[in-house]
C-alpha positions as CSV (number, residue, x, y, z in Angstrom):
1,X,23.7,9.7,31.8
2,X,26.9,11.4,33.0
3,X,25.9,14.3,35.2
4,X,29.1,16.2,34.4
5,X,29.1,15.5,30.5
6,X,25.9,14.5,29.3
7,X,26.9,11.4,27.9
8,X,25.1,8.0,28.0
9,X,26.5,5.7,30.1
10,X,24.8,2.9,30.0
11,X,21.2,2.2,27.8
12,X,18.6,0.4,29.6
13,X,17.2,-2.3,27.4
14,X,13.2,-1.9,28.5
15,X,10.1,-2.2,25.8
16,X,9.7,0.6,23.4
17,X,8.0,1.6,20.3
18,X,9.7,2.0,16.8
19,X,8.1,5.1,15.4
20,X,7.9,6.2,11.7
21,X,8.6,10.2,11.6
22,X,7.5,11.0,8.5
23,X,4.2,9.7,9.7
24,X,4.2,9.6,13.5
25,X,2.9,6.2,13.5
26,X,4.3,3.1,15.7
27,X,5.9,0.3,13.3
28,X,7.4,-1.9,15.6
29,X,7.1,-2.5,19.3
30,X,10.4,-4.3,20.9
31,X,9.7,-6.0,24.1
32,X,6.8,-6.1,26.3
33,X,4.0,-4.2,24.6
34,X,1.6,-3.9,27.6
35,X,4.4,-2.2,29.3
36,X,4.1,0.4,26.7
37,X,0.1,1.0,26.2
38,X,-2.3,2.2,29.3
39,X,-3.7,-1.1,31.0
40,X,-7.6,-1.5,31.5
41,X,-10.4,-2.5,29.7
42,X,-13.0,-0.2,28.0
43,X,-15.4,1.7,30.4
44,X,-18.3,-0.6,31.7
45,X,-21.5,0.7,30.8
46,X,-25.4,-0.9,32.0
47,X,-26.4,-0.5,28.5
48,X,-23.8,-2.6,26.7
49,X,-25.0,-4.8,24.0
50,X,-22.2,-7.0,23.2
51,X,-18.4,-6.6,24.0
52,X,-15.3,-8.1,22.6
53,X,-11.5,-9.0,23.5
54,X,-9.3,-10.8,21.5
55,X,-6.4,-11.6,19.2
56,X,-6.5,-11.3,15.7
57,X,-3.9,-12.6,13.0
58,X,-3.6,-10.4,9.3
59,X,-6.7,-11.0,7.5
60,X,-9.0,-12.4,10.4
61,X,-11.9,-10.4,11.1
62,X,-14.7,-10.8,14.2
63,X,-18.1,-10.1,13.5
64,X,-21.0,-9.2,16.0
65,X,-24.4,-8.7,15.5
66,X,-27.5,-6.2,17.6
67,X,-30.9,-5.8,17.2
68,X,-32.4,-2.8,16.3
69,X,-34.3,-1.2,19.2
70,X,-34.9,2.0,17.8
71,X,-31.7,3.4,19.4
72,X,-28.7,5.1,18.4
73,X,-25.5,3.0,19.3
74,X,-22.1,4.0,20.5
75,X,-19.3,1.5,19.5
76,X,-15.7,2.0,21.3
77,X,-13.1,0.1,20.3
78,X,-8.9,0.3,20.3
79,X,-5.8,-2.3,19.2
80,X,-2.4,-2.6,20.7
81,X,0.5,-3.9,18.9
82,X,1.8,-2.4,15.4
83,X,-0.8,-2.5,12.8
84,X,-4.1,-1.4,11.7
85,X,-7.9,-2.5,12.0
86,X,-10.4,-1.9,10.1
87,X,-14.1,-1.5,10.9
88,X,-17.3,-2.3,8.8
89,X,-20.8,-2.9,8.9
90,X,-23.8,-4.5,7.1
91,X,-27.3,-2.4,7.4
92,X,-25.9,0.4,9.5
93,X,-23.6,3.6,8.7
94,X,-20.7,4.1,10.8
95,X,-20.1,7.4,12.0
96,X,-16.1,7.3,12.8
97,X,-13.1,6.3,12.0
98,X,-12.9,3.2,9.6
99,X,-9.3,2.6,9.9
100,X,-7.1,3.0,13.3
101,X,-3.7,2.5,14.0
102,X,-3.1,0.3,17.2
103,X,-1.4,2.7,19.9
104,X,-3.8,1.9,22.0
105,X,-6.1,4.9,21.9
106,X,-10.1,4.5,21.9
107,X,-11.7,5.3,19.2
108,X,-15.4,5.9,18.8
109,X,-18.4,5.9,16.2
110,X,-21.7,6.3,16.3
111,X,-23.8,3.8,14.7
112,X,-26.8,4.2,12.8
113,X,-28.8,1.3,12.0
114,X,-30.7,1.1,8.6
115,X,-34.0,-0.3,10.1
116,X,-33.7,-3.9,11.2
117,X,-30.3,-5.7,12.7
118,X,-27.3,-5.2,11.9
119,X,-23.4,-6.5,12.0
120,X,-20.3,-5.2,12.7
121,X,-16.9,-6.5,11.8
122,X,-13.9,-5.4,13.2
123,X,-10.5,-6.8,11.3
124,X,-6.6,-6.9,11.5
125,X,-5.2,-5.1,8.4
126,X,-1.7,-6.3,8.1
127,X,-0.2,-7.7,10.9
128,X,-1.1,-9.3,13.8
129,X,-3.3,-7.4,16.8
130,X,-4.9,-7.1,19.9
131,X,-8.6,-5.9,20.0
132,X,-11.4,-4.8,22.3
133,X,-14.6,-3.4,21.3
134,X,-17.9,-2.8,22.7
135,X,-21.4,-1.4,21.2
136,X,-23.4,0.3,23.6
137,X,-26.9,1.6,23.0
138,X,-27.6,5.4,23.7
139,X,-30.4,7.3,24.8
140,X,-33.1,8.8,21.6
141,X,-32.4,12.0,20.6
């Protein structure tokens, strides 16, 4: 930028997000998208049941299954690149989001098993995304 004027000067072509205004979301990311999103995994905890990292094309969902130990259960998970996942479950109640878009921010739910075990499915939505995810069990109430 010119000091004197204010005008550009030259545009630096780095990675950066395409957001929608109407709706704050991101719809596009140009470049390097871990240039743009925090780096790091989710935080390690000792009583982790199960944790997940991977790629997931529109329409491909990864499923993961926990015993029921008579606990409550935490599950943390967040996507990068433009799009959406979607979270479900089969014998337990998810207390959380079920859809987040993937800026990279963590979401969590609580999950409440219905008795015995029980599955939980994250999926991409529409395009293609990166996941991680990870249930941890939490102390009784």
């Amino acid at each position: 930028m010119d000091p004197d004027t204010g005008e550009v000067i030259r545009v630096r072509g780095g990675p950066h997000a395409v957001v929608d205004p109407a709706t704050g979301s991101i719809t596009d990311i140009e470049g390097d998208p871990a240039a743009l999103f925090a780096p790091g995994d989710l935080p390690p905890f000792k009583e982790t049941i199960w944790r997940e990292e991977r790629d997931l094309a529109p329409g491909q969902e990864v499923t993961r299954e926990a015993g029921n130990h008579g606990a409550r259960y935490l599950l943390q998970y967040k996507c990068t690149r433009p799009g959406t996942m979607a979270v479900t479950s089969d014998e337990a109640k998810i207390n959380g989001p079920l859809r987040i878009d993937c800026d990279g921010m963590t979401a969590h739910a609580e999950v409440l098993p219905f008795g015995g075990p029980f599955r939980v499915s994250l999926s991409a939505v529409d395009r293609p995304i990166d996941i991680q995810a990870q249930l941890v069990a939490l102390p009784p109430r």
